[in-house]
Predicted model as a PDB file, atoms N, CA, C, CB and O in Angstrom, pLDDT in the B-factor column:
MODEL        1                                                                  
ATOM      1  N   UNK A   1       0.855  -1.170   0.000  1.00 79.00           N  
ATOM      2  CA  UNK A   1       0.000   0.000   0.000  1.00 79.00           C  
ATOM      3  C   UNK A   1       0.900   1.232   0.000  1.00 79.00           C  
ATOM      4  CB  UNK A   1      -0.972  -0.001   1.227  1.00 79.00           C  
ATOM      5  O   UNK A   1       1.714   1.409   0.906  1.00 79.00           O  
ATOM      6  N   UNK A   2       0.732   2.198  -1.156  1.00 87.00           N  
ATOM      7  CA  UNK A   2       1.457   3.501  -0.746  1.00 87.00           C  
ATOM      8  C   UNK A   2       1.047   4.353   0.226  1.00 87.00           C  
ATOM      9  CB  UNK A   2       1.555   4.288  -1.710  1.00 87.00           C  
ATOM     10  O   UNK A   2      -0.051   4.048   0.691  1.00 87.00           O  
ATOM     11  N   UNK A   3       1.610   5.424   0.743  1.00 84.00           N  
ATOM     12  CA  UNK A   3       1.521   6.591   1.372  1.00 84.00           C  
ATOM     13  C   UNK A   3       0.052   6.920   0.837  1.00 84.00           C  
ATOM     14  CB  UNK A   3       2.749   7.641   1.036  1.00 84.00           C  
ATOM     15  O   UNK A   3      -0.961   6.792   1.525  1.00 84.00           O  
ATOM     16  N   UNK A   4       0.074   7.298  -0.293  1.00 86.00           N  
ATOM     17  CA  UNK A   4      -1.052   8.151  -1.057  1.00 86.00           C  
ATOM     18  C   UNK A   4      -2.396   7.284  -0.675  1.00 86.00           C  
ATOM     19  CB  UNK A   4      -0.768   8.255  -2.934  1.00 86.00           C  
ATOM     20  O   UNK A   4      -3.173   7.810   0.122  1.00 86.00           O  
ATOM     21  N   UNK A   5      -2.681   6.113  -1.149  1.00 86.00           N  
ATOM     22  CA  UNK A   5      -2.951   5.269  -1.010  1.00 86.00           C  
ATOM     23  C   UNK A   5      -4.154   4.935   0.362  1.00 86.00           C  
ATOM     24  CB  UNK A   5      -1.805   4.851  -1.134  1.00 86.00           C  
ATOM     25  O   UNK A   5      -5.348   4.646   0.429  1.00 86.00           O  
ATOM     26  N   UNK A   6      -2.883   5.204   1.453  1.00 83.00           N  
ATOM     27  CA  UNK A   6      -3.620   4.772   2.779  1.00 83.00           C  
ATOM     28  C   UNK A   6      -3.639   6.145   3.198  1.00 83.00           C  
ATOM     29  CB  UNK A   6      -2.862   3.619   3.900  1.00 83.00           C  
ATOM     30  O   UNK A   6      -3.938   6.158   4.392  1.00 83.00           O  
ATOM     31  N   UNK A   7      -3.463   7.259   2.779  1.00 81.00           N  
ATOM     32  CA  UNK A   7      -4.135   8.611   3.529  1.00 81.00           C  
ATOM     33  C   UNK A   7      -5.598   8.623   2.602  1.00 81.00           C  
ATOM     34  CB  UNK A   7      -2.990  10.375   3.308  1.00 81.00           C  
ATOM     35  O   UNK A   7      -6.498   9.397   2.925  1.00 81.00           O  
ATOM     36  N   UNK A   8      -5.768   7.577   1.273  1.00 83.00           N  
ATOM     37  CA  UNK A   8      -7.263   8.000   0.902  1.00 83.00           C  
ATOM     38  C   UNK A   8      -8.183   7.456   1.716  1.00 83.00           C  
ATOM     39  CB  UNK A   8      -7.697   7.627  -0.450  1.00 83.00           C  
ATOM     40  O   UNK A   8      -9.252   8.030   1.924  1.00 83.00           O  
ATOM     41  N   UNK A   9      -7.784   5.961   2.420  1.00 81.00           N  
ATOM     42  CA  UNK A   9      -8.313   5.000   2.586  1.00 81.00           C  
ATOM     43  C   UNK A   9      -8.635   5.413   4.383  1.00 81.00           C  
ATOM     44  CB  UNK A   9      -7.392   3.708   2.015  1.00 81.00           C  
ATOM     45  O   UNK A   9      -9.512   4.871   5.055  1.00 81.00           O  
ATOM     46  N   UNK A  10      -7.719   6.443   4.859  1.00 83.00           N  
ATOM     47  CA  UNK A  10      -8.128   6.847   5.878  1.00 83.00           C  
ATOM     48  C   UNK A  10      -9.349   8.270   5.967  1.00 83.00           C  
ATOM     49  CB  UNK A  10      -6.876   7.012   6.461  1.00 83.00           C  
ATOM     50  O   UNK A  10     -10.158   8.627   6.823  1.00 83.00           O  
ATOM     51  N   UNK A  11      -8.939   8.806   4.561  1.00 80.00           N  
ATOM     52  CA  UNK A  11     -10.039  10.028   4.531  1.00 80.00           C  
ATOM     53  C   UNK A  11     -11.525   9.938   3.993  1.00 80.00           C  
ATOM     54  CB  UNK A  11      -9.476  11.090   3.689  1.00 80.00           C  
ATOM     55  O   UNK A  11     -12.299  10.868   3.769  1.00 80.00           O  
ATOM     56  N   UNK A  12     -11.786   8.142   3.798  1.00 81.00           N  
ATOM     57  CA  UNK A  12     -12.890   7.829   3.486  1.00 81.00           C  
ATOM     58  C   UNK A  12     -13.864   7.606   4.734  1.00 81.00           C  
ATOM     59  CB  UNK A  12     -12.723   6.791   2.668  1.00 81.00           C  
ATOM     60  O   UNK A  12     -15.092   7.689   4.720  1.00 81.00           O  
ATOM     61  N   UNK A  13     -12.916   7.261   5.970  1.00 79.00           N  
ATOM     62  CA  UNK A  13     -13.684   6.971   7.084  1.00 79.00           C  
ATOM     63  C   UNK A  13     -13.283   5.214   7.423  1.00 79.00           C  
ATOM     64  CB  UNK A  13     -15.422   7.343   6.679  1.00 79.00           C  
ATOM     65  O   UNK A  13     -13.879   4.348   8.063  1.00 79.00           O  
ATOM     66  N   UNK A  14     -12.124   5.218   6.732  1.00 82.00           N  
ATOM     67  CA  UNK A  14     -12.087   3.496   7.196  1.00 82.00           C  
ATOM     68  C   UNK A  14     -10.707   3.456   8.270  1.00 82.00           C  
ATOM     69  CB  UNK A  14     -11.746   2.189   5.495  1.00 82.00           C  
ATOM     70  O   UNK A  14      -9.952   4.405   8.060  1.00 82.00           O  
ATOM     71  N   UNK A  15     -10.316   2.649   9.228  1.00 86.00           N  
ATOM     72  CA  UNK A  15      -9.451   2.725   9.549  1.00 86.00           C  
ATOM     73  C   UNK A  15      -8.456   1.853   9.280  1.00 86.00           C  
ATOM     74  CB  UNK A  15      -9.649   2.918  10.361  1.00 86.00           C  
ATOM     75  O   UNK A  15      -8.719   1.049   8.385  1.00 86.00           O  
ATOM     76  N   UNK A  16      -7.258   1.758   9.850  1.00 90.00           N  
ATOM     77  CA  UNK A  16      -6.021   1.160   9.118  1.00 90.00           C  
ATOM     78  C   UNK A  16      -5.400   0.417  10.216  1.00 90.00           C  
ATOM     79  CB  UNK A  16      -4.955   2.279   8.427  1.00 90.00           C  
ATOM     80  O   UNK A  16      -5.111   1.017  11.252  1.00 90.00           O  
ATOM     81  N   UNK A  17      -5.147  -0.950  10.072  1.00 91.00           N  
ATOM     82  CA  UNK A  17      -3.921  -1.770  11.191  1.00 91.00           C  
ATOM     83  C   UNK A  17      -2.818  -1.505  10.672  1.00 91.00           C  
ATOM     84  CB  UNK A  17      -3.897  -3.468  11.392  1.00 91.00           C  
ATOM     85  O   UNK A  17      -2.713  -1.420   9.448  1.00 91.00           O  
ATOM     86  N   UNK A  18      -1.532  -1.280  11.698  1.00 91.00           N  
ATOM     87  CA  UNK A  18      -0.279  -1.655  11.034  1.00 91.00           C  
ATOM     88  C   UNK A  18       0.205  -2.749  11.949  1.00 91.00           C  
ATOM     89  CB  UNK A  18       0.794  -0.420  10.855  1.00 91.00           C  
ATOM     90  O   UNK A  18       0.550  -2.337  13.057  1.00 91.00           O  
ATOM     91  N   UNK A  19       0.338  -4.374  11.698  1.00 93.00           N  
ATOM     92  CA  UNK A  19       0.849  -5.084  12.471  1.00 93.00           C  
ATOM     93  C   UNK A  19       2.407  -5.359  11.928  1.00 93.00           C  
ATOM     94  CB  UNK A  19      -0.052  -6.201  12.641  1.00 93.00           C  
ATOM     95  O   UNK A  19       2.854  -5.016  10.833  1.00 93.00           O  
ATOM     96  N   UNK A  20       3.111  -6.072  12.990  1.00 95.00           N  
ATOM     97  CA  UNK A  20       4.631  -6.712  12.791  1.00 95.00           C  
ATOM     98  C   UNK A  20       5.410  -6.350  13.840  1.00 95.00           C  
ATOM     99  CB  UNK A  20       5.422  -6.252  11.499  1.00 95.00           C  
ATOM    100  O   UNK A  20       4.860  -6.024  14.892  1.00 95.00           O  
ATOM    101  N   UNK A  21       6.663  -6.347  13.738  1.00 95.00           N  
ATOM    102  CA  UNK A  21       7.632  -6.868  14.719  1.00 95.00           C  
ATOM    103  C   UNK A  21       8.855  -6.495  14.669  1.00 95.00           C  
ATOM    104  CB  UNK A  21       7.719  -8.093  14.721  1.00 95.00           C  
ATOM    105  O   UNK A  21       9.164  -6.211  13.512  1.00 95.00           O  
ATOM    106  N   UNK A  22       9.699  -6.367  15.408  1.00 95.00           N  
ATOM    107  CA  UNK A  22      11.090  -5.319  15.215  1.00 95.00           C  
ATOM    108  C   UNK A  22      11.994  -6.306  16.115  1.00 95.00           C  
ATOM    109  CB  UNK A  22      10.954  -3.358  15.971  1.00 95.00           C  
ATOM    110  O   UNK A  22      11.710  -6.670  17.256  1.00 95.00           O  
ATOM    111  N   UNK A  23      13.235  -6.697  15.315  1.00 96.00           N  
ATOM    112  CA  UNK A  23      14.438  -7.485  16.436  1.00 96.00           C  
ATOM    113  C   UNK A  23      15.350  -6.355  16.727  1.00 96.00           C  
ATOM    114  CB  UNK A  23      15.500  -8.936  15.705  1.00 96.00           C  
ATOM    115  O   UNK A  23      15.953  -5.535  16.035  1.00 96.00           O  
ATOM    116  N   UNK A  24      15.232  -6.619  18.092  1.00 96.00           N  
ATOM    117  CA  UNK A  24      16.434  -5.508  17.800  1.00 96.00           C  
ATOM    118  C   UNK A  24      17.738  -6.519  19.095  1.00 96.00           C  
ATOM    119  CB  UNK A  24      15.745  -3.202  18.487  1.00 96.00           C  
ATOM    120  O   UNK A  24      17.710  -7.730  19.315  1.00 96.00           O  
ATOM    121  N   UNK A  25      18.851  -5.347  19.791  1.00 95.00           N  
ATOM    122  CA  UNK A  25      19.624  -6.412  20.170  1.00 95.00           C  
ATOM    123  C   UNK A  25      19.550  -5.178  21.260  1.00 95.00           C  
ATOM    124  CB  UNK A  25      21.052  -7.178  19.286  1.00 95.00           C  
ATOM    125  O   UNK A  25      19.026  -4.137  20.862  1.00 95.00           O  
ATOM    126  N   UNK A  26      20.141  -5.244  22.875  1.00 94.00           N  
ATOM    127  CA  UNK A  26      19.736  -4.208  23.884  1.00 94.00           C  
ATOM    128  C   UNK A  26      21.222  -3.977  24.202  1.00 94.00           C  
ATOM    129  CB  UNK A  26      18.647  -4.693  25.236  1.00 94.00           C  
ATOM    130  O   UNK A  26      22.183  -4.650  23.829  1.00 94.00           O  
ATOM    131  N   UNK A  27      21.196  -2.743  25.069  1.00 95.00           N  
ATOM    132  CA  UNK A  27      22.818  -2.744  25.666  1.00 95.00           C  
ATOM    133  C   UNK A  27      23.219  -3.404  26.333  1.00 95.00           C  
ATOM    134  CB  UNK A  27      23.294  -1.896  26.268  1.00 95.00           C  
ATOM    135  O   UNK A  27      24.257  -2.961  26.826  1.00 95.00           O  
ATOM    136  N   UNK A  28      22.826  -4.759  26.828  1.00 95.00           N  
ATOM    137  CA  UNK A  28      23.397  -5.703  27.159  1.00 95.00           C  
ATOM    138  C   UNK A  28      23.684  -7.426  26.168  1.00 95.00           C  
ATOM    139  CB  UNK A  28      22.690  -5.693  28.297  1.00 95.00           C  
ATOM    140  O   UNK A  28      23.970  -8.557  26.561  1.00 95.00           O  
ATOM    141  N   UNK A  29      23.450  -6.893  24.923  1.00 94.00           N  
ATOM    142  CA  UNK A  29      23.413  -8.027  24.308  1.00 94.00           C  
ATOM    143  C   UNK A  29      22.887  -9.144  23.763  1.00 94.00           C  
ATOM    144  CB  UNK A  29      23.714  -8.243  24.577  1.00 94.00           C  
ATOM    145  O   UNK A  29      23.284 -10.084  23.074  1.00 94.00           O  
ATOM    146  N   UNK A  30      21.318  -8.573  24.546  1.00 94.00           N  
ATOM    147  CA  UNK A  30      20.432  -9.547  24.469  1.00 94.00           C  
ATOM    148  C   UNK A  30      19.067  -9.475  23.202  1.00 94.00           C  
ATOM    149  CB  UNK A  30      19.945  -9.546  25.922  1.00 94.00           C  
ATOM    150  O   UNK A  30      18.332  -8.500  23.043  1.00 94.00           O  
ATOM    151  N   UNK A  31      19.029 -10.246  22.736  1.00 96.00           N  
ATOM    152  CA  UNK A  31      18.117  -9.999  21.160  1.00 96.00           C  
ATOM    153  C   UNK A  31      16.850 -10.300  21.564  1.00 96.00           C  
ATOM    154  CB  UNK A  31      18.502 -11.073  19.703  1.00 96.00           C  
ATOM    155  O   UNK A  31      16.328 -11.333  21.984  1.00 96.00           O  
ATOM    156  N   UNK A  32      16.499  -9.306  21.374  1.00 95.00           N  
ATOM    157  CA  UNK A  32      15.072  -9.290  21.500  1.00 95.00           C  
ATOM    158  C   UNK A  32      14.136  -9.210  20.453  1.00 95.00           C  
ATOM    159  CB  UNK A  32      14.783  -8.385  22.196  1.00 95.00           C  
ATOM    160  O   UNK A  32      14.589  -9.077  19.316  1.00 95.00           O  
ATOM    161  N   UNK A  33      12.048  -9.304  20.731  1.00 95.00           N  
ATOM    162  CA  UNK A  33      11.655  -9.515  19.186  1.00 95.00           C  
ATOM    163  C   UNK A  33      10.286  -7.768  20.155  1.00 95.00           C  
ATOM    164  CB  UNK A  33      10.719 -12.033  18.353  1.00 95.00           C  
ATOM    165  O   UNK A  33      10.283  -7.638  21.379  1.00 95.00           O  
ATOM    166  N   UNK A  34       9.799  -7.236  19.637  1.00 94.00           N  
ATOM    167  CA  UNK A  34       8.899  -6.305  19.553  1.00 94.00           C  
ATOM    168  C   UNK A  34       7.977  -6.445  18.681  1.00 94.00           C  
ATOM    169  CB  UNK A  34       9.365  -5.288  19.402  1.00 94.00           C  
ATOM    170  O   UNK A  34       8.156  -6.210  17.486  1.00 94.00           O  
ATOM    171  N   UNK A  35       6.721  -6.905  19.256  1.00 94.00           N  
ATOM    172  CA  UNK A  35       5.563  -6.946  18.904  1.00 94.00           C  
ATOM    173  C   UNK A  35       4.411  -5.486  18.695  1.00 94.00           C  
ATOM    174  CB  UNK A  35       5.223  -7.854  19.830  1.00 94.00           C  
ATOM    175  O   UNK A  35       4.250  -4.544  19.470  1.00 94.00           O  
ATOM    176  N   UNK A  36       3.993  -5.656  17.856  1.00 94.00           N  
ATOM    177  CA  UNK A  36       3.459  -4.362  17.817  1.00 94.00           C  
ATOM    178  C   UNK A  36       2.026  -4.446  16.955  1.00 94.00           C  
ATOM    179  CB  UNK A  36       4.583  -3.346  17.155  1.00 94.00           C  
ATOM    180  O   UNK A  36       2.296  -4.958  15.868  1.00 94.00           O  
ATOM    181  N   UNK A  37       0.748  -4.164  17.035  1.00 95.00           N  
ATOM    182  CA  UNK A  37      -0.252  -3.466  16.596  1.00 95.00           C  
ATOM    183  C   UNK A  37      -1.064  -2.367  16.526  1.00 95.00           C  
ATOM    184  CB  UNK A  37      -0.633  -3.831  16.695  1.00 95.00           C  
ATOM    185  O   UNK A  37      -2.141  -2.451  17.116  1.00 95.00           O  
ATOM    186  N   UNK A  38      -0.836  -1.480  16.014  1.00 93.00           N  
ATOM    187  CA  UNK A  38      -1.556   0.094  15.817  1.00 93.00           C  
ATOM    188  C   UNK A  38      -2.822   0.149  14.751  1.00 93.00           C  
ATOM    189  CB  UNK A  38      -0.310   1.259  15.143  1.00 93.00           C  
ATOM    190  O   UNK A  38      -2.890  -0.379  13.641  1.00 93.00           O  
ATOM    191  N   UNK A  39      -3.823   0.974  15.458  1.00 92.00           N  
ATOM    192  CA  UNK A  39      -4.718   1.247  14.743  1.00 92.00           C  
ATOM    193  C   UNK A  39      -4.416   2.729  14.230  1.00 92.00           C  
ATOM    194  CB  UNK A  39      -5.924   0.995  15.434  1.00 92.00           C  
ATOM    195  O   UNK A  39      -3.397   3.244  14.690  1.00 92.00           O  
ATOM    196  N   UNK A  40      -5.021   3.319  13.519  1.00 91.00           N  
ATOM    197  CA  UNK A  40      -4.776   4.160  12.667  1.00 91.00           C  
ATOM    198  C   UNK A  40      -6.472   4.941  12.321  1.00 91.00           C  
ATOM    199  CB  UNK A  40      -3.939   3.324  11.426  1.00 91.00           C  
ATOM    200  O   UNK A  40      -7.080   4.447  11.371  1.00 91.00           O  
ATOM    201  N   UNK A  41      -7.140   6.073  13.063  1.00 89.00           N  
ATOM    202  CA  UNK A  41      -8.697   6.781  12.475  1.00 89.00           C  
ATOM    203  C   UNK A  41      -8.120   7.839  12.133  1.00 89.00           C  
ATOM    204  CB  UNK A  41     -10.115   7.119  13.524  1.00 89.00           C  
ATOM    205  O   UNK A  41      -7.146   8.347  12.689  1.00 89.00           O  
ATOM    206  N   UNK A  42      -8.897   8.360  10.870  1.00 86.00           N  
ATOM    207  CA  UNK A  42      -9.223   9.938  11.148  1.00 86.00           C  
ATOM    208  C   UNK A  42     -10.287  10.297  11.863  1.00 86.00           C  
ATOM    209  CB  UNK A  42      -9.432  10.677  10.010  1.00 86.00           C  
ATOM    210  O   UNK A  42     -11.415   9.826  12.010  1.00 86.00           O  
ATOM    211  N   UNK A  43      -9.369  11.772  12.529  1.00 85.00           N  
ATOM    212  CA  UNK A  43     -10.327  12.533  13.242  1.00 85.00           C  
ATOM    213  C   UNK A  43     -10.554  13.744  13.068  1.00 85.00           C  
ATOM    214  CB  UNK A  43     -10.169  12.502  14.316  1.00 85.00           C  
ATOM    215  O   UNK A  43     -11.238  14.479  13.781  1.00 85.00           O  
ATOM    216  N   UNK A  44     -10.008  13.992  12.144  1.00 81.00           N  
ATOM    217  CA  UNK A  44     -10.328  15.359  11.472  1.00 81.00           C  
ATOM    218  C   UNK A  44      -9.752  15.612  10.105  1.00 81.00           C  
ATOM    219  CB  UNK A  44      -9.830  16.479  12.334  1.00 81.00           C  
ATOM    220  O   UNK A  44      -9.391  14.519   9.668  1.00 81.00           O  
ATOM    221  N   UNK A  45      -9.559  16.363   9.421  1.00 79.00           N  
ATOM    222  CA  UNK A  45      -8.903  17.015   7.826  1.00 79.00           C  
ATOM    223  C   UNK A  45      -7.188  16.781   8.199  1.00 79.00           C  
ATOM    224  CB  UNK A  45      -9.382  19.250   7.460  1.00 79.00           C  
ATOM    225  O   UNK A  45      -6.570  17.832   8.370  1.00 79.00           O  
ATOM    226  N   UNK A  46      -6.482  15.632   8.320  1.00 77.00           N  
ATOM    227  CA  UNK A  46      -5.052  15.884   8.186  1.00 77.00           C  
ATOM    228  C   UNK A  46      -4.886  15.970   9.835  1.00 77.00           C  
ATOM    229  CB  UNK A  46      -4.579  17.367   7.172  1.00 77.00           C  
ATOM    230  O   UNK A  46      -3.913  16.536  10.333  1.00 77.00           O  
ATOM    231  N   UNK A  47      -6.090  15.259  10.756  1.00 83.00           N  
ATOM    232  CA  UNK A  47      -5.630  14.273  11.833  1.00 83.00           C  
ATOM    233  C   UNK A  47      -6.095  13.095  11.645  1.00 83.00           C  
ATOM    234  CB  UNK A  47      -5.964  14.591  13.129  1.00 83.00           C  
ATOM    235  O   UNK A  47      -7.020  12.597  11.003  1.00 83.00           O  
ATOM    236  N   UNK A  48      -4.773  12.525  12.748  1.00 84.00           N  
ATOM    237  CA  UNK A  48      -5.060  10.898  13.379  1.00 84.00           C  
ATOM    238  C   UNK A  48      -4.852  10.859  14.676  1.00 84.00           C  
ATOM    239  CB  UNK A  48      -4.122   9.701  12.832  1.00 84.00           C  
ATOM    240  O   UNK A  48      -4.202  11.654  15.354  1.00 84.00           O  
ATOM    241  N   UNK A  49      -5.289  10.130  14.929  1.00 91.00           N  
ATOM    242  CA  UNK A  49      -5.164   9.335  16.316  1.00 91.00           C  
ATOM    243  C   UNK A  49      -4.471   7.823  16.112  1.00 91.00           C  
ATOM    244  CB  UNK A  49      -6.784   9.126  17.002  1.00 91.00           C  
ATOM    245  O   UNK A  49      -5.104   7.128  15.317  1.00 91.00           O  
ATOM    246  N   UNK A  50      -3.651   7.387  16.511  1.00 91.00           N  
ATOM    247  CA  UNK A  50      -2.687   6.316  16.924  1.00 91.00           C  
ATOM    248  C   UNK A  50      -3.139   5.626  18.107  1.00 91.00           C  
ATOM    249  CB  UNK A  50      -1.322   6.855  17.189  1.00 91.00           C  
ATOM    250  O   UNK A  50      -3.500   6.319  19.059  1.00 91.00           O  
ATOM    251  N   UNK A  51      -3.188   3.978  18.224  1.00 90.00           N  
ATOM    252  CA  UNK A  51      -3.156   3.642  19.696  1.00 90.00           C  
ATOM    253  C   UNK A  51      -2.747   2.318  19.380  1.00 90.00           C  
ATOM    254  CB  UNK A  51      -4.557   3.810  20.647  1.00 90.00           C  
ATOM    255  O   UNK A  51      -2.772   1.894  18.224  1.00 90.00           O  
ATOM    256  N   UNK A  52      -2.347   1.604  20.419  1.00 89.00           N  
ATOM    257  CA  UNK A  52      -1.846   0.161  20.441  1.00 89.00           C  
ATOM    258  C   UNK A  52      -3.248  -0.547  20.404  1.00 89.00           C  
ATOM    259  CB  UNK A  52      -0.842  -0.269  21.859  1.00 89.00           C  
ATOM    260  O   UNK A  52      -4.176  -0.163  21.116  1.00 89.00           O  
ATOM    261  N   UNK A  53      -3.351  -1.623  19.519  1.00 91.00           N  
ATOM    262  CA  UNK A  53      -4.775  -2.415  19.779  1.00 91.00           C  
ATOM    263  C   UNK A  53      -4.121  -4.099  19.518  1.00 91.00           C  
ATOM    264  CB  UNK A  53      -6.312  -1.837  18.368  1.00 91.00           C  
ATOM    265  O   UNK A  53      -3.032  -4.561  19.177  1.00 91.00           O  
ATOM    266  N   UNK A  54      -5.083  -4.499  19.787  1.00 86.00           N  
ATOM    267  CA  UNK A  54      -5.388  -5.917  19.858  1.00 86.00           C  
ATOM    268  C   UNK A  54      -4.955  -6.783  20.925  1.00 86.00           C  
ATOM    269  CB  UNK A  54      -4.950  -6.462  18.810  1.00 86.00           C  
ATOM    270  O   UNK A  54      -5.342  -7.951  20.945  1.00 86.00           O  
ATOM    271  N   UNK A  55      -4.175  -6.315  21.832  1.00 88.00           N  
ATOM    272  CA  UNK A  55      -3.894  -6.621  23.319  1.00 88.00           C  
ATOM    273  C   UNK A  55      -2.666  -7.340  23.729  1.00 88.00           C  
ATOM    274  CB  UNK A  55      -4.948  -7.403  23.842  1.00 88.00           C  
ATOM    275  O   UNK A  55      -2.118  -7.579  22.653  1.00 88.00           O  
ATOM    276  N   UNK A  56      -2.060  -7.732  24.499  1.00 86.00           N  
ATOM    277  CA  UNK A  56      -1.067  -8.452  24.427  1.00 86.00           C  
ATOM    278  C   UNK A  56      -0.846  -9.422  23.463  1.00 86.00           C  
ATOM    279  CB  UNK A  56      -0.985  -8.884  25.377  1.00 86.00           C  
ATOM    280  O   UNK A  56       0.316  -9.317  23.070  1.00 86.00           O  
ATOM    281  N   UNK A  57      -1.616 -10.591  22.737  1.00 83.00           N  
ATOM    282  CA  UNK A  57      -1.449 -10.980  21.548  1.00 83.00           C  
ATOM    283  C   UNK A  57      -0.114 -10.610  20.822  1.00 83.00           C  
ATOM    284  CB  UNK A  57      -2.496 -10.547  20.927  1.00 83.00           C  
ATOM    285  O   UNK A  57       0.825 -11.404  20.778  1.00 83.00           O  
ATOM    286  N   UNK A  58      -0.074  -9.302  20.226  1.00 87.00           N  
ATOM    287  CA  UNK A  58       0.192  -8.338  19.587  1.00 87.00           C  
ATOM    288  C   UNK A  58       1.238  -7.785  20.028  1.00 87.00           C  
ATOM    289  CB  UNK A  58      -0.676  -7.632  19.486  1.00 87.00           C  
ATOM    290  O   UNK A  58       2.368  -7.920  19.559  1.00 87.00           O  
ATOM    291  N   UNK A  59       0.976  -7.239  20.801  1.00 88.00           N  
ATOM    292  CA  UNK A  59       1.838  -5.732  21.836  1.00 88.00           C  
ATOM    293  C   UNK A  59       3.121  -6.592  22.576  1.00 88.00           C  
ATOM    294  CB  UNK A  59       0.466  -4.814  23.582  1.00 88.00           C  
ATOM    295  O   UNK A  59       3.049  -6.339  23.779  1.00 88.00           O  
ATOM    296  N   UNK A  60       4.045  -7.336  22.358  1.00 89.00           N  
ATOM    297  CA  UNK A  60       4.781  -8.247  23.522  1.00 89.00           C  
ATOM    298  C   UNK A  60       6.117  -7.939  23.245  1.00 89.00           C  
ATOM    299  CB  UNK A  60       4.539  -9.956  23.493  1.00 89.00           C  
ATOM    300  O   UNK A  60       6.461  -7.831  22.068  1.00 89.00           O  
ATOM    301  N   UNK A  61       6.735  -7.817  23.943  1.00 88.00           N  
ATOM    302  CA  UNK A  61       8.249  -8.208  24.108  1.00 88.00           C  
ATOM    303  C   UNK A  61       8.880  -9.430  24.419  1.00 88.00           C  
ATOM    304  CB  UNK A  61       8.720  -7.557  24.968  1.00 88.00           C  
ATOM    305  O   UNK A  61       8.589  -9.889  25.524  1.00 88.00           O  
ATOM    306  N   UNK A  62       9.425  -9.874  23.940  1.00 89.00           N  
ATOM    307  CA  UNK A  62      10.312 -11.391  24.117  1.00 89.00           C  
ATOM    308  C   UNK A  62      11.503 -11.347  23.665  1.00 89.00           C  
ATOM    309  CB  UNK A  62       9.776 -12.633  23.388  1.00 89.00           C  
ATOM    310  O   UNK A  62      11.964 -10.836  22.644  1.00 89.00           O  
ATOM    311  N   UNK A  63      12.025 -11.993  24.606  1.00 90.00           N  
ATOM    312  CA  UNK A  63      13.851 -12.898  24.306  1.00 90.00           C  
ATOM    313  C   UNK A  63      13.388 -13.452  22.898  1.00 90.00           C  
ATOM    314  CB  UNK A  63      14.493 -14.691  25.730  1.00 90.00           C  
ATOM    315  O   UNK A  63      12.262 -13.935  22.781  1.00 90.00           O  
ATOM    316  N   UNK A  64      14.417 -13.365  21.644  1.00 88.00           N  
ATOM    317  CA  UNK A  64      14.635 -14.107  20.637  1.00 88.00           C  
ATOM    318  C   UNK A  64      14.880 -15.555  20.571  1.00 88.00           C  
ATOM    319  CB  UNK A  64      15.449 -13.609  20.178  1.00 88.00           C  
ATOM    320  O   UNK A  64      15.947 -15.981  21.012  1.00 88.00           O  
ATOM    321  N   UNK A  65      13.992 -16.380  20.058  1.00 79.00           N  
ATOM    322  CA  UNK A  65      14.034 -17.901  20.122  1.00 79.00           C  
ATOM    323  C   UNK A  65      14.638 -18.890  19.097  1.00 79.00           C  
ATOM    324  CB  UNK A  65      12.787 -18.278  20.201  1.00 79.00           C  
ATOM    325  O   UNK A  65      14.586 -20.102  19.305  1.00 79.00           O  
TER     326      UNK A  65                                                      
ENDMDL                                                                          
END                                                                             
């Protein structure tokens, strides 16, 4: 989906998930995985609102397996 794309798809009144996951490694060495789900509304002409959804499921931090 482009940029262009998902600002139409938000100015129609629909909203948008962004799910996935980020490894990263910490200052101690340890690799970790970042879980993540965001919803995405408009709430006005060229606002949004952002929030974490779908609940821990989603949202987690863990040691790399």
């Amino acid at each position: 989906m482009t940029a262009n794309s998902a600002l139409a798809h938000l100015s129609d009144g629909y909203g948008l998930y962004i799910i996935g996951e980020v490894e990263y490694e910490d200052i101690f060495g340890v690799v970790r995985v970042q879980g993540y789900c965001l919803k995405i509304i408009s709430i006005g002409k060229n606002s949004w609102r952002f929030w974490r959804d779908g609940g821990r499921a989603y949202n987690e931090r863990r040691l790399k397996t």
